[in-house]
The first five atom37 places (N, CA, C, CB, O) and aatype in JSON, in Angstrom:
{
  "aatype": [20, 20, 20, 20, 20, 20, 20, 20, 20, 20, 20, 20, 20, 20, 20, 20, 20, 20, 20, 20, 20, 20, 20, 20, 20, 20, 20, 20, 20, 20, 20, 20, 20, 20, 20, 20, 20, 20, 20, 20, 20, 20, 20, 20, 20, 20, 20, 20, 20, 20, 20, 20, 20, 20, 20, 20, 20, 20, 20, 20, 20, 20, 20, 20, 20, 20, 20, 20, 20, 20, 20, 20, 20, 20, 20, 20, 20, 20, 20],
  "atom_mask": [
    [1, 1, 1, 1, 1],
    [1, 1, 1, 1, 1],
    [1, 1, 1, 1, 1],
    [1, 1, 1, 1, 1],
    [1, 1, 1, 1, 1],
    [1, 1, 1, 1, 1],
    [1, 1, 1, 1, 1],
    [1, 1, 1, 1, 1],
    [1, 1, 1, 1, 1],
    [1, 1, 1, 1, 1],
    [1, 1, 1, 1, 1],
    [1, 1, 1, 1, 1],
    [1, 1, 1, 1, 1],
    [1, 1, 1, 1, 1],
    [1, 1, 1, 1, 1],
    [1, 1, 1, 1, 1],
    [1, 1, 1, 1, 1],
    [1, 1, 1, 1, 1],
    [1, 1, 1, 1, 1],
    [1, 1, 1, 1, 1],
    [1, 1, 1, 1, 1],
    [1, 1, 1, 1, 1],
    [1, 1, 1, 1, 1],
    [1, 1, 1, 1, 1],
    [1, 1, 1, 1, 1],
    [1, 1, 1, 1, 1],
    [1, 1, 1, 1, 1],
    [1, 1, 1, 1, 1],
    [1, 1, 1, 1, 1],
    [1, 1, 1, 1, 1],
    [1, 1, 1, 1, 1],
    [1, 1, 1, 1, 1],
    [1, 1, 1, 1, 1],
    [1, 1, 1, 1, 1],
    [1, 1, 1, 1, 1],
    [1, 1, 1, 1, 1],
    [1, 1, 1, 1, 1],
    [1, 1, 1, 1, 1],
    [1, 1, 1, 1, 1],
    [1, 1, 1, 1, 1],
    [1, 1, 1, 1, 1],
    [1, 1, 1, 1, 1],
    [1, 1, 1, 1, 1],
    [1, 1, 1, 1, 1],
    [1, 1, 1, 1, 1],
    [1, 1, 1, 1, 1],
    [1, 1, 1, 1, 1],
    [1, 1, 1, 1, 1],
    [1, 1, 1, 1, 1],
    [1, 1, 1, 1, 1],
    [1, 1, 1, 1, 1],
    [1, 1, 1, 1, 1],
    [1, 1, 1, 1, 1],
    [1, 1, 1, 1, 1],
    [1, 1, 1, 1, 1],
    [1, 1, 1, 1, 1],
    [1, 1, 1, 1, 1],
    [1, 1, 1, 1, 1],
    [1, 1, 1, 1, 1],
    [1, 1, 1, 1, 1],
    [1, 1, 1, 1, 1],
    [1, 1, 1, 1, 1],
    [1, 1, 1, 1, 1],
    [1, 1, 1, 1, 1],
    [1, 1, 1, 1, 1],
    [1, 1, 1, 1, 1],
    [1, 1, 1, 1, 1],
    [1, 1, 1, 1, 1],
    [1, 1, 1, 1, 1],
    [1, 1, 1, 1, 1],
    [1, 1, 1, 1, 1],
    [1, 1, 1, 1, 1],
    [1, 1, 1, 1, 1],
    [1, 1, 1, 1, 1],
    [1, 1, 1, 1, 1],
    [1, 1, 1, 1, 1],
    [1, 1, 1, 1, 1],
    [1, 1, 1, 1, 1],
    [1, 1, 1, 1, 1]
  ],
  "atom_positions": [
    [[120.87, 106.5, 134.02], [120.49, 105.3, 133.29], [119.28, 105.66, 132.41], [120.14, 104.11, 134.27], [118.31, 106.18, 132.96]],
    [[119.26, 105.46, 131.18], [118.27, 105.55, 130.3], [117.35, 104.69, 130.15], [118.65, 105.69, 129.33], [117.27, 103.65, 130.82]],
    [[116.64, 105.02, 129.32], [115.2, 103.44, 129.4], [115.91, 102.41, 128.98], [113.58, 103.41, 128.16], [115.92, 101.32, 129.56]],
    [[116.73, 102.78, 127.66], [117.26, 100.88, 126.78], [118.3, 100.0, 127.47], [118.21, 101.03, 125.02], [118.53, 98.81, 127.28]],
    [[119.02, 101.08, 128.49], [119.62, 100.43, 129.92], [118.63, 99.97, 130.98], [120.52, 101.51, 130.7], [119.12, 99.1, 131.7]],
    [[117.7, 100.22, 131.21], [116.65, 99.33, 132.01], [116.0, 98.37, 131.28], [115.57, 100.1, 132.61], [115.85, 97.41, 132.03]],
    [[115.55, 98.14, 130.21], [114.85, 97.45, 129.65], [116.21, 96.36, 129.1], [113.86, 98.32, 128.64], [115.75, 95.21, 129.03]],
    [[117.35, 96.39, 128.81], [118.22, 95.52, 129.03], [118.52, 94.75, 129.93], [118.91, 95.85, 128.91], [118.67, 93.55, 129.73]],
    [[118.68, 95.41, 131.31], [118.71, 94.71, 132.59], [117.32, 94.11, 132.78], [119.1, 95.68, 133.78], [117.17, 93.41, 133.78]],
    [[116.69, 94.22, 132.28], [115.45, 93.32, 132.3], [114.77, 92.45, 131.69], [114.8, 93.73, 132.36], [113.75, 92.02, 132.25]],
    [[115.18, 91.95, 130.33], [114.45, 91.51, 129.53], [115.68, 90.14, 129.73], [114.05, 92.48, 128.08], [116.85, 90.22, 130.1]],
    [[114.95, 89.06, 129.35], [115.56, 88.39, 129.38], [116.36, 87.86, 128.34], [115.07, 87.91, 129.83], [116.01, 88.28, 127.23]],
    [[117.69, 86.77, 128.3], [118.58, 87.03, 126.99], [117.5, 86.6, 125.59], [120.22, 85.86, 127.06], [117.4, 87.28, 124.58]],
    [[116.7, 85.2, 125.87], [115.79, 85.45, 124.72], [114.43, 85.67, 125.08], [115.8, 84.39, 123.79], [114.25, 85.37, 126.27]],
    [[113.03, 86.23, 124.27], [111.68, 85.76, 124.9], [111.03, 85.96, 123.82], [111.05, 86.47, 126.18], [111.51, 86.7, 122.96]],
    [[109.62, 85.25, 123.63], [109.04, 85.11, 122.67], [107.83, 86.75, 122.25], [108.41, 83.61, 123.02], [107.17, 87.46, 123.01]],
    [[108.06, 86.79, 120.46], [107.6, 87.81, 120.3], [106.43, 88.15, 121.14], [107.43, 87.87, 119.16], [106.36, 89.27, 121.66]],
    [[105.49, 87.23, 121.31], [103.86, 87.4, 122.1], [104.47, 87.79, 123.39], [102.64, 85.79, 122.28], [103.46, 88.06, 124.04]],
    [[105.1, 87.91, 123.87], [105.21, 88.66, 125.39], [106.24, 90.0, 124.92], [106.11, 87.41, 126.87], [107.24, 90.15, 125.63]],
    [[106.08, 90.8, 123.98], [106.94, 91.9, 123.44], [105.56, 93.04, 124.27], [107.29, 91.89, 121.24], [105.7, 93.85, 125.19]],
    [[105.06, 92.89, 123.95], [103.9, 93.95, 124.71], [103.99, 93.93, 126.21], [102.26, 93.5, 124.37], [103.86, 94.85, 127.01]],
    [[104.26, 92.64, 126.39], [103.8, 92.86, 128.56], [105.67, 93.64, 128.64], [103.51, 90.16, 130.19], [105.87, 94.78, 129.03]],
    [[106.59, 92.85, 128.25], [107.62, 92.8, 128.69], [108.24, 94.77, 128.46], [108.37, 91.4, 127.85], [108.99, 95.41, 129.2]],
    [[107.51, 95.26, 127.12], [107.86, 96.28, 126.96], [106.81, 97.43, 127.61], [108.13, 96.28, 125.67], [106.73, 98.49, 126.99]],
    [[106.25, 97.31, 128.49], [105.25, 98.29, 129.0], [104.15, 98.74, 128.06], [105.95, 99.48, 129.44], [103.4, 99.62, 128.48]],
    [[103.88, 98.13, 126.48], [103.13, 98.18, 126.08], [103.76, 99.51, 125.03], [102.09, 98.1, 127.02], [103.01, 100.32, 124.48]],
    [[104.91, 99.51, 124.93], [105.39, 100.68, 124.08], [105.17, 100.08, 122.43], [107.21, 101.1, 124.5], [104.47, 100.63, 121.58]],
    [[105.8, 99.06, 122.29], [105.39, 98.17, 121.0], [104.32, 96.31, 121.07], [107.17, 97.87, 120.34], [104.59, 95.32, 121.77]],
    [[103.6, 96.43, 120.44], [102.82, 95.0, 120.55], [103.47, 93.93, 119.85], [101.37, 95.05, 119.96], [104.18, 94.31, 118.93]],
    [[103.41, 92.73, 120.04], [102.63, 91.63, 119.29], [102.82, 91.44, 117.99], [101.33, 91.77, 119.38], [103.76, 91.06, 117.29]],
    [[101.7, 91.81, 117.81], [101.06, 92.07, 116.1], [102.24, 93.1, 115.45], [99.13, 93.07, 116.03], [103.22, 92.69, 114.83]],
    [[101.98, 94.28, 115.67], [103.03, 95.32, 115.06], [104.61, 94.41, 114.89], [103.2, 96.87, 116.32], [105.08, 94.43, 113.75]],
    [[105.33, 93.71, 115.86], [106.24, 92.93, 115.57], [106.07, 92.13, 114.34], [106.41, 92.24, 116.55], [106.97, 92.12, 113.5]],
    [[105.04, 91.5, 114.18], [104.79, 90.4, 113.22], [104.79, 91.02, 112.48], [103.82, 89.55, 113.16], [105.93, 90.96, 112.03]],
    [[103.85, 92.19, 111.52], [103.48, 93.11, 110.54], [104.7, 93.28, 109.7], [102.97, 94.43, 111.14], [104.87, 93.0, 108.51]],
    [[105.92, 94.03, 110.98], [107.18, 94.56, 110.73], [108.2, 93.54, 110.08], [107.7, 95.09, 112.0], [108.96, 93.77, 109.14]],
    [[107.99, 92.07, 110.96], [108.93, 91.06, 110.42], [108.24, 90.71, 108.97], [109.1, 89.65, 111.5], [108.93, 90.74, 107.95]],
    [[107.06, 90.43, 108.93], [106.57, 90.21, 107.58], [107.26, 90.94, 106.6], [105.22, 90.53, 107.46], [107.85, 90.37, 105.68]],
    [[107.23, 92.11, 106.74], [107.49, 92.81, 105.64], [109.11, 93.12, 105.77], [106.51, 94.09, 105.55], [109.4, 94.09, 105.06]],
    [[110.11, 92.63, 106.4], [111.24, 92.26, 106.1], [111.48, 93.71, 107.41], [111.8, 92.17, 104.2], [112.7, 93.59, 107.42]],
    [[111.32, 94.44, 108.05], [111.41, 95.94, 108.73], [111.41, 95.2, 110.06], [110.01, 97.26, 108.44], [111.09, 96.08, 110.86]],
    [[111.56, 94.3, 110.6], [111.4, 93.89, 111.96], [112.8, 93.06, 112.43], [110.0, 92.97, 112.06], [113.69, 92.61, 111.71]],
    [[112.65, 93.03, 113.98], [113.7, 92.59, 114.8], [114.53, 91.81, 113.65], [113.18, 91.67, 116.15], [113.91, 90.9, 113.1]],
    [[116.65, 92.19, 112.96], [116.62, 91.22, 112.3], [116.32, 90.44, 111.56], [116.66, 90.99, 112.47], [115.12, 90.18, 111.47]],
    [[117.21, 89.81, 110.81], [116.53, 88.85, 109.28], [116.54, 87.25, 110.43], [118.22, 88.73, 107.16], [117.19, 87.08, 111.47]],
    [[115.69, 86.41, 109.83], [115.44, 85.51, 110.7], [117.16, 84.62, 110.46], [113.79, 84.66, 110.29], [117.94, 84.54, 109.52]],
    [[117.12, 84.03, 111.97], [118.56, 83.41, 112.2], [119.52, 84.84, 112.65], [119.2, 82.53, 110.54], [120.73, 84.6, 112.71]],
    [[119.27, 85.69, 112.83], [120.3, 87.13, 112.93], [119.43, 87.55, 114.67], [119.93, 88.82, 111.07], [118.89, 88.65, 114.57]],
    [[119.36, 87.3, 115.22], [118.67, 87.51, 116.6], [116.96, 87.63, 116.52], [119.31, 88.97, 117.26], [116.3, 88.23, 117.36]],
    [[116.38, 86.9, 115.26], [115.39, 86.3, 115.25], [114.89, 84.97, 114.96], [115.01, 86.83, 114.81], [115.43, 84.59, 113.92]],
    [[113.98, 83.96, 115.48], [114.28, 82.75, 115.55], [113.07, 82.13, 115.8], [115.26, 82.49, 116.42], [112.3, 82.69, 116.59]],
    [[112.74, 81.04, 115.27], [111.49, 80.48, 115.18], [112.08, 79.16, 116.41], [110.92, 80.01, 113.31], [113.19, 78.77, 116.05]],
    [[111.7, 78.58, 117.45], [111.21, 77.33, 118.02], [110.47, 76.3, 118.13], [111.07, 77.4, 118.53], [110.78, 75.61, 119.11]],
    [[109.81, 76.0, 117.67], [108.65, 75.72, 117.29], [108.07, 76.25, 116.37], [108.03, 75.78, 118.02], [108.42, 76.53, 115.22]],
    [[106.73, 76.43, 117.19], [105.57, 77.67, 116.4], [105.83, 78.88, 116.38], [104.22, 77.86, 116.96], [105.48, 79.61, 115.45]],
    [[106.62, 79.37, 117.63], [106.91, 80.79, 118.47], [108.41, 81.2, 117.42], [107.35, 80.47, 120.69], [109.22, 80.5, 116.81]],
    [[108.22, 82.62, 117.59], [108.92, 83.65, 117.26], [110.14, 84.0, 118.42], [107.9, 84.76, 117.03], [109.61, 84.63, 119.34]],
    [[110.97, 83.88, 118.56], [112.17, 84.52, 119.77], [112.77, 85.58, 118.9], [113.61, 83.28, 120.41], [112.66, 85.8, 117.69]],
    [[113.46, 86.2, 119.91], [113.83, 87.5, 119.92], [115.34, 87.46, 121.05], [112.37, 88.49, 120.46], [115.24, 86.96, 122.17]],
    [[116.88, 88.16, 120.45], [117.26, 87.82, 121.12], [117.12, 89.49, 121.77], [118.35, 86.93, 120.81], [116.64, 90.41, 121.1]],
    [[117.66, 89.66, 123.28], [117.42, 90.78, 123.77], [118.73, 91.74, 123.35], [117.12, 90.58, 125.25], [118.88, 92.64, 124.18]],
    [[119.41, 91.74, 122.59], [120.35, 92.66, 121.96], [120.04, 92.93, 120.41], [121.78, 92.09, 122.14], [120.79, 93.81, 119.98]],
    [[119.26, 92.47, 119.54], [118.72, 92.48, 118.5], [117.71, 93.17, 118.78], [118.53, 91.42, 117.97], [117.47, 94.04, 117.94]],
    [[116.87, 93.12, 119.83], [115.7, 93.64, 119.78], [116.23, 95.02, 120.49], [114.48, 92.71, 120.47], [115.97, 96.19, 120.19]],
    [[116.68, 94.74, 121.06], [116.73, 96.97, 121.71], [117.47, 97.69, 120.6], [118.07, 97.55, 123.62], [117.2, 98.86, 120.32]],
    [[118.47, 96.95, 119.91], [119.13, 97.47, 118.75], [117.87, 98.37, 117.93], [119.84, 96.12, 117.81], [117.66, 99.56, 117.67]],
    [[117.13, 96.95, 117.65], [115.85, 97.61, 116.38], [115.18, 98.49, 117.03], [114.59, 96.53, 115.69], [115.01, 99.5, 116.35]],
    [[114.52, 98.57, 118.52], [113.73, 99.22, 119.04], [114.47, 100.86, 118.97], [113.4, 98.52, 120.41], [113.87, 101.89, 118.69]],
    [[115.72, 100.74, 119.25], [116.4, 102.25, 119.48], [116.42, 102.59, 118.54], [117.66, 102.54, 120.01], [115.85, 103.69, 118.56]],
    [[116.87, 102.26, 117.17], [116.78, 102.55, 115.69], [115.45, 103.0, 115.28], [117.12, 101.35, 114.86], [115.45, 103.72, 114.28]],
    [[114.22, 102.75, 115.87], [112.88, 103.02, 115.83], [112.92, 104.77, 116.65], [111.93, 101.59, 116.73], [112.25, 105.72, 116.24]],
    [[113.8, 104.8, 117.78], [113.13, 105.74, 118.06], [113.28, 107.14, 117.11], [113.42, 105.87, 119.35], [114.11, 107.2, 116.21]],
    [[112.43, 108.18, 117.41], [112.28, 109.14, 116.95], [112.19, 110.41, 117.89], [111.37, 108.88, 116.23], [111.38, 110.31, 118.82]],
    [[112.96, 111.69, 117.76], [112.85, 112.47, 118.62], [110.93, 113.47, 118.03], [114.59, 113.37, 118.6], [110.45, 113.63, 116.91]],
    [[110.43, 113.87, 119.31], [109.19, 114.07, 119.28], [109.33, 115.65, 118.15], [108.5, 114.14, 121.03], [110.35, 116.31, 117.93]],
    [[108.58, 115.77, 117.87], [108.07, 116.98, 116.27], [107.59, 117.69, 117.12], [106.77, 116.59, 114.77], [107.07, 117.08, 118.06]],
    [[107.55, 118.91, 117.16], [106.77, 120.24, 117.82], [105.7, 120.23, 116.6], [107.85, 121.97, 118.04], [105.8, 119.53, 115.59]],
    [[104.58, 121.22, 116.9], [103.41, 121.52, 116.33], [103.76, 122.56, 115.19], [102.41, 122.02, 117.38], [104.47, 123.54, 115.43]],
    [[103.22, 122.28, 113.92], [104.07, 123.01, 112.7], [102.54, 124.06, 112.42], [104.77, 121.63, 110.98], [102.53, 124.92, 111.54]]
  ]
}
């Protein structure tokens, strides 16, 4: 089982961006979410597994590991 298979079985189907930091072990924050959606680079175009409720930001949990895995990057050796 890989991490985006644990962090699937765990996250719940939606949760609000401000708990993206506790929920993700602190791999991505908060803020950096917001930054990213601002500038159009974040979880989904809004209504596409991103979603306002209110005041709050949701996130659905298949949109978001989508973007998160698309983020990753394999690590660079020392050049």
């Amino acid at each position: 089982m890989n991490g985006f298979d644990e962090l699937y079985n765990t996250l719940p189907p939606i949760f609000a961006r401000r708990s993206v930091g506790k929920l993700t072990g602190g791999i991505i924050q908060p803020g950096t979410c917001a930054n990213l959606d601002s500038l159009g680079l974040g979880v989904g175009p809004e209504g596409e597994g991103r979603f306002r409720i209110g005041k709050k930001v949701v996130y659905t949990r298949e949109a978001f590991l989508k973007w998160l895995e698309a983020r990753v990057k394999a690590p660079q050796g020392k050049k």
